[in-house]
SEZALO-171073 format. One record per residue (C-alpha): y, x, z; residue number from 1. Coordinates in nm, 3 decimals, m for minus. Example, Ala and Ser with C-alpha at 12.3 -4.5 7.8 and 13.67 -1.06 7.14 Angstrom:
<nodes>
py, px, pz, resi
m0.450, 1.230, 0.780, 1
m0.106, 1.367, 0.714, 2
</nodes>
This chain:
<nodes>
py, px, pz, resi
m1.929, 3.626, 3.593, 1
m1.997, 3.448, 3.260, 2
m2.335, 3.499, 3.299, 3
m2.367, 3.363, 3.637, 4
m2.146, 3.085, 3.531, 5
m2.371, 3.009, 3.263, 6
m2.694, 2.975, 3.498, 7
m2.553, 2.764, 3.715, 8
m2.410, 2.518, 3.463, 9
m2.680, 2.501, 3.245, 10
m2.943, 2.311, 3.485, 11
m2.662, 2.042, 3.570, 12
m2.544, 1.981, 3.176, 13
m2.911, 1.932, 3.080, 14
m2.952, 1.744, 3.409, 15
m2.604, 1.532, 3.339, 16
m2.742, 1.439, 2.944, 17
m3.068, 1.281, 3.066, 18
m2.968, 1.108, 3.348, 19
m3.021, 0.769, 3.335, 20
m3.057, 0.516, 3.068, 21
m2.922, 0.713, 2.753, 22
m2.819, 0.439, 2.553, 23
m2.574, 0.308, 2.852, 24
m2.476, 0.666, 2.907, 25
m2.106, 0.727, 3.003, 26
m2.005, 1.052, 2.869, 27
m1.704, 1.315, 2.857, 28
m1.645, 1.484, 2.592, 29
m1.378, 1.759, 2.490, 30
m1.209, 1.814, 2.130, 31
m1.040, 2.083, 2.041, 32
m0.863, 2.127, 1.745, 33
m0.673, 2.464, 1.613, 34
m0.293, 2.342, 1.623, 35
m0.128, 2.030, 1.653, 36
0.181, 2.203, 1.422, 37
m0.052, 2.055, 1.122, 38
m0.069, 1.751, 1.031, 39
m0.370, 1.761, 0.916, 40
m0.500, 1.846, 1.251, 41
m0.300, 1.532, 1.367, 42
m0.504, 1.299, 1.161, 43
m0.849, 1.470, 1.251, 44
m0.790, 1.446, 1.635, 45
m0.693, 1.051, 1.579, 46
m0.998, 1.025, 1.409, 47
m1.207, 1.172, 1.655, 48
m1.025, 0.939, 1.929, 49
m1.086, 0.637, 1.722, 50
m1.434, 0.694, 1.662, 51
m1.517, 0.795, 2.057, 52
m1.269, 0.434, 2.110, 53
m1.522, 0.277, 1.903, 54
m1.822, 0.403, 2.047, 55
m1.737, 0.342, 2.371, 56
m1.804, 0.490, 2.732, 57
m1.675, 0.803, 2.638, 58
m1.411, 1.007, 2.825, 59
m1.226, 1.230, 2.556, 60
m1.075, 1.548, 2.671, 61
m0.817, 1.621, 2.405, 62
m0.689, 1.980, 2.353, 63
m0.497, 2.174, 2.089, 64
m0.526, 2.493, 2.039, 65
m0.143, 2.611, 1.991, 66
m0.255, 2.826, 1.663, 67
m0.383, 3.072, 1.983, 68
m0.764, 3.171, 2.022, 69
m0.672, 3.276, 2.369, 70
m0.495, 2.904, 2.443, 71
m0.860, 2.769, 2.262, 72
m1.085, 3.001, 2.422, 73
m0.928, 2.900, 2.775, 74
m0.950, 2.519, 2.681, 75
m1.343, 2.574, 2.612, 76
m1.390, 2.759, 2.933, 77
m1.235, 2.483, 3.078, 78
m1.424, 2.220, 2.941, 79
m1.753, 2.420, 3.059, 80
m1.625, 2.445, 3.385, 81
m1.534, 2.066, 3.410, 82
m1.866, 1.988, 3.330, 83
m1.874, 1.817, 3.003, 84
m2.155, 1.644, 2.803, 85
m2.031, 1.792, 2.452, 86
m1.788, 1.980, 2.229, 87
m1.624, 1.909, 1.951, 88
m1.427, 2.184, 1.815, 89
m1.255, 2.293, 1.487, 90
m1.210, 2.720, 1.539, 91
m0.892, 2.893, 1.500, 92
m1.094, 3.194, 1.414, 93
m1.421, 3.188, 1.270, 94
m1.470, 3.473, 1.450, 95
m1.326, 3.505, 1.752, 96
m1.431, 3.177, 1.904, 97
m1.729, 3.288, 1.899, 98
m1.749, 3.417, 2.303, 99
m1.661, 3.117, 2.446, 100
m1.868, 2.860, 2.244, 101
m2.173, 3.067, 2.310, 102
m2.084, 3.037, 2.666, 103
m2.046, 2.706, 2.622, 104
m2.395, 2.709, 2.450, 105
m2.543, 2.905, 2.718, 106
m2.440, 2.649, 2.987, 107
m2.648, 2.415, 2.804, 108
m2.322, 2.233, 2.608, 109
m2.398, 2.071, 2.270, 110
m2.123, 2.215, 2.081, 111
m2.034, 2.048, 1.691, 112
m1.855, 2.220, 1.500, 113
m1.567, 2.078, 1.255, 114
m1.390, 2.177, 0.930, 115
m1.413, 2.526, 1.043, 116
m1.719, 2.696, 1.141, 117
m1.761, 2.996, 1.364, 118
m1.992, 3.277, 1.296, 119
m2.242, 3.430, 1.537, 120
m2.383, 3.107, 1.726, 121
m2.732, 3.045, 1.675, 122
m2.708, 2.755, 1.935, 123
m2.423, 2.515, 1.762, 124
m2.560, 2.194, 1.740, 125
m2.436, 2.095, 1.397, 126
m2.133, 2.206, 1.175, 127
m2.033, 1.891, 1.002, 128
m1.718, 1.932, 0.735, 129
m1.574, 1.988, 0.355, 130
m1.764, 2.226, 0.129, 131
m1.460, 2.397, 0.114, 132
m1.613, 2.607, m0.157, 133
m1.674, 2.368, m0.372, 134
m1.306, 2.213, m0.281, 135
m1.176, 2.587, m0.371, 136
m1.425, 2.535, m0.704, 137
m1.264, 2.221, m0.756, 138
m0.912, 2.396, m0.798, 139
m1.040, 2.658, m0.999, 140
m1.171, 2.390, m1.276, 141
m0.812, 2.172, m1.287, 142
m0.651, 2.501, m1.359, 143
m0.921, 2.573, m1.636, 144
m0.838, 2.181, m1.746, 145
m0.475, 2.207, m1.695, 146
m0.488, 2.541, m1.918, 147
m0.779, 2.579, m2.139, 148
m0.640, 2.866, m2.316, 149
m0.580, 3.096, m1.966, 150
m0.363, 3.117, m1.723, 151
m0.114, 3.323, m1.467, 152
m0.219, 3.228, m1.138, 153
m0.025, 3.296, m0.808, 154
m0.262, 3.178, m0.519, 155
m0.182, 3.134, m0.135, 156
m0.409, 3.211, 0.081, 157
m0.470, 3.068, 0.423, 158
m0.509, 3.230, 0.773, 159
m0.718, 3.539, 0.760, 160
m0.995, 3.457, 0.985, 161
m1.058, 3.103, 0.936, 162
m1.342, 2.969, 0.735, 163
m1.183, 2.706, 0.535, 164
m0.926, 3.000, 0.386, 165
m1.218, 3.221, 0.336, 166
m1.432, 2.956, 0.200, 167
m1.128, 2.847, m0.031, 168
m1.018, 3.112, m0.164, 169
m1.365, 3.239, m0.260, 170
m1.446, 2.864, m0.484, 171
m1.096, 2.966, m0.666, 172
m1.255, 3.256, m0.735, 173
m1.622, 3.139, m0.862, 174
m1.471, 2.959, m1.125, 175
m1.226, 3.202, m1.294, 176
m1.291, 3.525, m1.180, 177
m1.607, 3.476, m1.463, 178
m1.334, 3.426, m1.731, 179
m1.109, 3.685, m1.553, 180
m0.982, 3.806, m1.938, 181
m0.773, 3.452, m1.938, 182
m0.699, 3.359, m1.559, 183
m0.517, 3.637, m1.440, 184
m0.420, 3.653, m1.047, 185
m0.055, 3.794, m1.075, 186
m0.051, 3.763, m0.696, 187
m0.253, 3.668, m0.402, 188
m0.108, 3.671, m0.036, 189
m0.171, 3.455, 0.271, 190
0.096, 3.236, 0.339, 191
m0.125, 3.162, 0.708, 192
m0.158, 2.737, 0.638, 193
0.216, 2.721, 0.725, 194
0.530, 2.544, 0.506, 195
0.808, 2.756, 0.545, 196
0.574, 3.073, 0.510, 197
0.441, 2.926, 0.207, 198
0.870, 2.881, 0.092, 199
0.918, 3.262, 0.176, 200
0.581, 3.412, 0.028, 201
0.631, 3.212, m0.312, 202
1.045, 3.340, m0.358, 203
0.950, 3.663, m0.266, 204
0.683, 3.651, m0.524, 205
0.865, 3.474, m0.767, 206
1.157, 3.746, m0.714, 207
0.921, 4.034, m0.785, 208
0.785, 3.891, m1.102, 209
0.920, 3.956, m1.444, 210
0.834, 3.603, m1.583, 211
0.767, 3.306, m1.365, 212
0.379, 3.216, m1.279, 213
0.177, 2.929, m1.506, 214
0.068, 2.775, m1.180, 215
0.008, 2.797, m0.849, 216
m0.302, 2.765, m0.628, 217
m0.250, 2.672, m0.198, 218
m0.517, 2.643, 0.021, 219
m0.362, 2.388, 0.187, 220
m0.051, 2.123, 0.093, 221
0.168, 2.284, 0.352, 222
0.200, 2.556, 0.179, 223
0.194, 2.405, m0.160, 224
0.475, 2.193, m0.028, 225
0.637, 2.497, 0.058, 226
0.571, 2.678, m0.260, 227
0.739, 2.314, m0.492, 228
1.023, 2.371, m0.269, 229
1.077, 2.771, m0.333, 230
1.002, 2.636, m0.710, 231
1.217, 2.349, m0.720, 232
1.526, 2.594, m0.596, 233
1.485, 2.831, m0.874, 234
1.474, 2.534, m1.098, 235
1.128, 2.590, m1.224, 236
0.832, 2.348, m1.301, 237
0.525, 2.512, m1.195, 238
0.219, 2.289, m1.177, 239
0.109, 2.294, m0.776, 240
m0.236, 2.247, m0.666, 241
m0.256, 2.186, m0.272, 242
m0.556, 2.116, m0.037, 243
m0.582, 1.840, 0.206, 244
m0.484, 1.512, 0.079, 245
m0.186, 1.487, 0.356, 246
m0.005, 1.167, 0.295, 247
0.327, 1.356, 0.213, 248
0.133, 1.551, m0.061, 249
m0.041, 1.254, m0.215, 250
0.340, 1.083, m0.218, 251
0.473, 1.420, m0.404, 252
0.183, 1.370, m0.654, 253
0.212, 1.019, m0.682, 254
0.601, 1.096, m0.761, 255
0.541, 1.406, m1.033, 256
0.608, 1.744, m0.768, 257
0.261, 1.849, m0.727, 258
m0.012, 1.862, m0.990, 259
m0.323, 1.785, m0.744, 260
m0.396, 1.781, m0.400, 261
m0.810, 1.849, m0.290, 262
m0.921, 1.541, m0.068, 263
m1.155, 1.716, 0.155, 264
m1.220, 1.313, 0.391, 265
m1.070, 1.455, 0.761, 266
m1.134, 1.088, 0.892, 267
m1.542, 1.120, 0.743, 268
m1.537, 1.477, 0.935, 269
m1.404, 1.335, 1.262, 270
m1.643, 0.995, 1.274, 271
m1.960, 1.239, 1.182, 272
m1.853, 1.496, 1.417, 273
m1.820, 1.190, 1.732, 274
m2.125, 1.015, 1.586, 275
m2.386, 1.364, 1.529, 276
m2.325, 1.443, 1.913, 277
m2.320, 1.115, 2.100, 278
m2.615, 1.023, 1.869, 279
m2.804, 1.316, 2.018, 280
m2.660, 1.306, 2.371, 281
m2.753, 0.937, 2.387, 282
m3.027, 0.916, 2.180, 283
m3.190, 1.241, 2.152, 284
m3.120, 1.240, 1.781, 285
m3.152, 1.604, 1.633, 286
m2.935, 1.638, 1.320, 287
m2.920, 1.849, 1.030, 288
m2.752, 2.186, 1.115, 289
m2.510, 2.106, 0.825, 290
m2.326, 1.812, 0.733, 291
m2.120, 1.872, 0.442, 292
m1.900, 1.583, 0.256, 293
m1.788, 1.751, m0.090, 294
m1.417, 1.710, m0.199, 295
m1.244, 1.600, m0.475, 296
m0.905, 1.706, m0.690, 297
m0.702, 1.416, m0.649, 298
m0.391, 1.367, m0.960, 299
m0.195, 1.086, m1.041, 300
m0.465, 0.982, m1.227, 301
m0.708, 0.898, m0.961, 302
m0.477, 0.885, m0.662, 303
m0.631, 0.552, m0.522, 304
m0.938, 0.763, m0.410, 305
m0.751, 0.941, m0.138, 306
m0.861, 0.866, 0.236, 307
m0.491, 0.840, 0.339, 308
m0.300, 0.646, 0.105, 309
m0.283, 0.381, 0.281, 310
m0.044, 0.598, 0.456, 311
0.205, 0.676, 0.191, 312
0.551, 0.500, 0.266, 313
</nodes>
């Protein structure tokens, strides 16, 4: 039935793109983003409304995902069925997305990628995001700053599956697993992106330890939120290293509760993702495969180079 489905969309998509002048061209386009639970996912479909706002003549189909690959695989087969000129999607699962976007492909549906990529899709148009290694890299060196002489590291992980947790975790792990005699990992576990996971997962941790951590690592600033809270409870000052620049974060480093946050530019992801497919829906314009903005630590120090402060209250 896919298949079929597939053959008959396909003609009418590619017929639908050229149509007409392509510079005038009306279009509809869907986004789908992993959860709107996260903040961070908040901001990024904003983004991607204010850019398509911008543009104009586009039709935006928002979705969110629910933190459910069935919920996001349903809202892609619904977009293909609707008809739609383009995708843009950040994947739950790197993995497991990766049936219905190469429907979606196979019906002859641009599809750009966003933060997260998904594996096993020669046809994605373009995968524009953070080099989330090099964000994970970034961690790795402010705990190598922070303690030049070594370190006990605790580090939560993100969502098994996704490729900004894999991606992540693995820069972390570039930079210290080289000097792996002084930066010891006294635990690793996912804490799956979330805040009160990443509460529970550090006090369990912190419970089964004879002497508390030197620092701790997050893949994202939920969870490092989470972790300053578990911290703060026990009455212990752990440095905190987050990922994502959310407002709240950049506020709690601004204020002394976590060490750094990684600025990974959400708002640069959205506008490139909105501008790489109308650009080549409207204008034929074939872009690189990979569009990659690189992140940054972000301290007190430099705090007026975050993308959301403006935001802080």
């Amino acid at each position: 039935m896919k298949k079929r489905l597939a053959k008959i969309l396909a003609p009418l998509a590619a017929a639908t793109m050229f149509a007409g002048g392509v510079h005038a061209q009306d279009l509809t386009i869907a986004s789908s983003i992993p959860s709107l639970g996260f903040p961070f996912f908040v901001h990024m479909q904003k983004e991607i409304r204010t850019q398509a706002e911008s543009l104009g003549g586009i039709t935006l189909i928002e979705t969110d995902g629910q933190n459910s690959t069935p919920k996001q695989t349903a809202d892609v087969e619904a977009a293909i069925v609707q008809g739609v000129n383009g995708i843009i999607i950040s994947p739950l699962d790197a993995v497991a997305m990766a049936p219905a976007l190469q429907q979606a492909v196979d019906a002859g549906i641009p599809v750009v990628t966003i933060d997260r990529r998904v594996e096993g899709v020669p046809g994605i148009l373009a995968h524009v995001g953070a080099d989330n290694v090099l964000g994970g890299e970034a961690q790795g060196r402010l705990i190598v700053e922070l303690f030049p002489d070594g370190a006990r590291i605790v580090n939560l992980q993100g969502q098994p599956g996704a490729s900004p947790a894999i991606d992540r975790n693995a820069g972390v792990h570039n930079v210290l697993d080289s000097m792996a005699d002084k930066y010891v990992f006294v635990a690793e576990q996912t804490a799956n992106f979330g805040r009160e996971e990443g509460a529970s997962v550090t006090e369990a941790i912190l419970a089964g330890l004879a002497e508390p951590p030197d620092v701790i690592v997050a893949a994202n600033d939920d969870m490092a939120l989470g972790a300053l809270q578990a911290t703060q409870d026990r009455g212990l000052s752990i440095p905190i290293i987050g990922f994502d620049a959310l407002p709240e974060a950049l506020a709690s480093v601004r204020d002394g509760g976590l060490a750094a946050t990684i600025e990974q530019l959400p708002g640069g992801q959205s506008r490139g993702a909105v501008d790489t497919l109308v650009q080549y829906l409207r204008d034929g314009v074939q872009p690189e495969p990979l569009i990659l903005l690189t992140p940054i630590a972000i301290t007190a120090d430099n705090i007026n180079d975050a993308e959301r402060l403006g935001e802080l209250q």
